[in-house]
N, C-alpha and C positions, 0 to 999 in steps of 0.2 A: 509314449502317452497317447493312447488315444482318444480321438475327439468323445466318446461319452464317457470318459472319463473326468473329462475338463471340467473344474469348478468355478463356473461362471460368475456364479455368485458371491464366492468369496474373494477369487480376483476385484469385483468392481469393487466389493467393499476396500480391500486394502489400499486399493488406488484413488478411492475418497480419504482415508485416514492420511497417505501418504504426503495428498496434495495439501491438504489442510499444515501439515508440519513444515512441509520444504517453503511454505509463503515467507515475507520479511513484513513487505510492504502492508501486504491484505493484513497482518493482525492490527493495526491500529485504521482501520475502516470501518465506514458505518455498515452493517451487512444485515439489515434489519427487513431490507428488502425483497433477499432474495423468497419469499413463499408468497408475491404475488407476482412475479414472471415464468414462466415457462418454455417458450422458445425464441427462437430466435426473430427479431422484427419487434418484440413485444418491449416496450416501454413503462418505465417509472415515474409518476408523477412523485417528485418530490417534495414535499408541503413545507410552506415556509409563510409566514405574514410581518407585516409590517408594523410599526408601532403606533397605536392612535396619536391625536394632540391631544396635550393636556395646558390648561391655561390657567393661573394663578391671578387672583385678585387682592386687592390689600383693602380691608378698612370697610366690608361689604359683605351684607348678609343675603342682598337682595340681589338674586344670581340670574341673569338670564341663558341660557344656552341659544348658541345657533345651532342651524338644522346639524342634525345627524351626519357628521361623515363617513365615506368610505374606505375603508380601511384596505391600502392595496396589497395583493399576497405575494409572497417573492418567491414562486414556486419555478423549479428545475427539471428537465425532460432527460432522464438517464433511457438510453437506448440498449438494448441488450443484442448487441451486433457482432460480436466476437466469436469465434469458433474456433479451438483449438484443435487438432486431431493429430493421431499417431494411425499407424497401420505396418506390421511387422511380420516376418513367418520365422519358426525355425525347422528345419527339416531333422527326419527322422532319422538320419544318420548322423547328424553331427549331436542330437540331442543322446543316442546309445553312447557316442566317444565323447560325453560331459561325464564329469564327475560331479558336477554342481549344477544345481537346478538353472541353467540357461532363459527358459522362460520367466522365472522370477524376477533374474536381474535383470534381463531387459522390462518386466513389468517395472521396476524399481525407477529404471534409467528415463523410460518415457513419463511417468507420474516426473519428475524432476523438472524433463523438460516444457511439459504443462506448465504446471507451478511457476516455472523461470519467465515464460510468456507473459504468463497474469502478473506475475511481479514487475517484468517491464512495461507493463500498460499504465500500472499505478504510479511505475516511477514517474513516466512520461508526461504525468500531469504537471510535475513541476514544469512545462514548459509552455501551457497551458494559456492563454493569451487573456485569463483572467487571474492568474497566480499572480503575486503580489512580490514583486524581487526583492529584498531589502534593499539593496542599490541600484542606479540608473544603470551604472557600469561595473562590473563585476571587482572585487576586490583579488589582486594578481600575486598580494606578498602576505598574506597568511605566514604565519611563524610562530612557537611558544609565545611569543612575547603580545601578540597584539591577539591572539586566535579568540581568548576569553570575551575580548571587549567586542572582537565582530561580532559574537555568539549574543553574549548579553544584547545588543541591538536588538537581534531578533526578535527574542525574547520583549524588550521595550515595544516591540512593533506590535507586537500580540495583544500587548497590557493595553498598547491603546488602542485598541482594536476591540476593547469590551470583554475579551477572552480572562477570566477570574484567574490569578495569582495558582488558586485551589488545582483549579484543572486538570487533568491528566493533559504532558505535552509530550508528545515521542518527537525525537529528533533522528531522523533515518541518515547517516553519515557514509562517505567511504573512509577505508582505512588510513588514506593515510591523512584525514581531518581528525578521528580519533587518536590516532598516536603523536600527532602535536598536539590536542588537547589535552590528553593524558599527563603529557611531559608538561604542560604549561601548569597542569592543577600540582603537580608534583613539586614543581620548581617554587609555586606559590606557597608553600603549603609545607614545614620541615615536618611536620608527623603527619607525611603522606597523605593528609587530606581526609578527613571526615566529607569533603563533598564529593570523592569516589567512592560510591558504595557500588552494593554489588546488584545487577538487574542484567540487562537483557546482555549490553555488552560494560555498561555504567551508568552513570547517575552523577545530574549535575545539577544541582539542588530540588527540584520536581520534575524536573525532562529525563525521561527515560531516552538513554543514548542506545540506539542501536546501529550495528554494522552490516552496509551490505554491498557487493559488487554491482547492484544494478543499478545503485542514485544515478539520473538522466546527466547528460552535460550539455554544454549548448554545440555552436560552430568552431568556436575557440578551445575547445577541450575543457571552461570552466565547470565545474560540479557545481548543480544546481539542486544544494540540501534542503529535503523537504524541512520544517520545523511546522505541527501542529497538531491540532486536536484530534481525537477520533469523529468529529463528526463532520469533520474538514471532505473526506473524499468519501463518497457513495460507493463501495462492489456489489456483486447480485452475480454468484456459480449456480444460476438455478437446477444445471443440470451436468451430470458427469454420466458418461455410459461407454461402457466395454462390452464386446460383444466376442467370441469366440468361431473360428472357422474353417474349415479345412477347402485351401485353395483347389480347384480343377488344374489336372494333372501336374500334380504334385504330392509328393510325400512329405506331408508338412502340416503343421499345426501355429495356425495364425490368431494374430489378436488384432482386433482394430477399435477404436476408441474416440471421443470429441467429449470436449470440454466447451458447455456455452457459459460465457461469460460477457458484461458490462462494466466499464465503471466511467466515475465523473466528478471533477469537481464541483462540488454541491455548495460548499459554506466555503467560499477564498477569504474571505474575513477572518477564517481560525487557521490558516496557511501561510505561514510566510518563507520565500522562498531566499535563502542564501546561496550567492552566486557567488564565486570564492574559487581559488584557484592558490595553489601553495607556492611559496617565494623561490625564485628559482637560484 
């Protein structure tokens, strides 16, 4: 293949679709941000306000007000300071002895490993020194039998936390918190459960269950499962770019590429963090 032959531009496109698919974490983010950042150093104000007083009187028509207060704003400083990048060649001999397009699957392979980056950044908020744990100290014996009632906790932490019943709530899990939940709704439940429907990986009565290898863990190896809303953690990819090249002395056709990315926990209030470890 030679370099004017290379299609630049459909490369970047596929490696924007790509990345967009292989995320877990990023589809329940607020990503409302990303079209007013552009590179890197550039920051998000995040806009938040606080609640007025209001004051109740009994048996009175004749109302005075005091002065005017100020209403304080709870606003958040997302930085957009992350930069992923790939840089690759494959030479013109080994791409002749390919039967399969070589450059594809490593464009495939590097979109993946972006993606996997940005996913561990998000995950990593659960360890976030304003995340909200459900417990002081991690729960160590997780099993069918008690996994439900940890879980509902959460959930309790949420409700009192202002976050509506209504809500959309993801719960990002690893494998093997899903497959003791599973077994626990099953064991509960002889016609299999009406509260396993079908969604991303389950459903457990409004929380979309999803599965993923990168929930953060602490020092102690405990999993620390995100549970909360999308407007809980802030992302901003303002920018993805793949560029095409042919390295100096070399027969070879390269691709090099950066992904700028941000994120932050914005609203800890619709987060709450399960620290949970299965019984051993």
């Amino acid at each position: 293949m030679s370099y004017n032959n290379f299609k630049q531009t459909v490369w970047a496109t596929n490696i924007e679709q790509e990345l967009d698919k292989a995320l877990v974490f990023a589809e329940n983010t607020n990503r409302e941000y990303e079209g007013q950042v552009e590179n890197v150093g550039d920051t998000v104000k995040v806009l938040g306000v606080g609640r007025p007083t209001v004051t109740t009187v009994t048996g009175s028509t004749d109302i005075s007000l005091s002065a005017a207060e100020t209403v304080e704003d709870t606003s958040v400083t997302m930085a957009i300071n992350k930069v992923t990048h790939f840089n690759y060649k494959v030479g013109d001999i080994d791409k002749a002895q390919m039967k399969n397009n070589l450059m594809s699957v490593l464009s495939s392979e590097s979109t993946y490993v972006m993606a996997d980056e940005i996913d561990q950044g998000v995950a990593d908020l659960a360890k976030n020194v304003a995340a909200q744990n459900l417990w002081s100290s991690a729960k160590t014996d997780v099993a069918k039998t008690n996994i439900l009632g940890y879980f509902d906790e959460g959930l309790q932490k949420l409700y009192e936390n202002n976050v509506r019943s209504n809500t959309k709530i993801t719960a990002t899990v690893p494998p093997w918190f899903w497959i003791l939940m599973k077994q626990a709704l099953i064991a509960a439940d002889t016609d299999n459960s009406k509260l396993l429907e079908v969604g991303a990986v389950g459903k457990y009565g409004n929380v979309l269950i999803k599965l993923s290898n990168n929930v953060a863990t602490d020092g102690s190896s405990n999993s620390l499962i995100q549970l909360k809303t999308d407007k809980a953690i802030a992302l901003a990819i303002p920018k993805i770019h793949t560029e095409a090249y042919r390295p100096e002395l070399k027969f070879a056709d390269a691709v090099k590429g950066f992904s700028l990315w941000g994120t932050k926990l914005v609203r800890p209030e619709e987060m709450v963090v399960i620290n949970c470890k299965a019984a051993s």
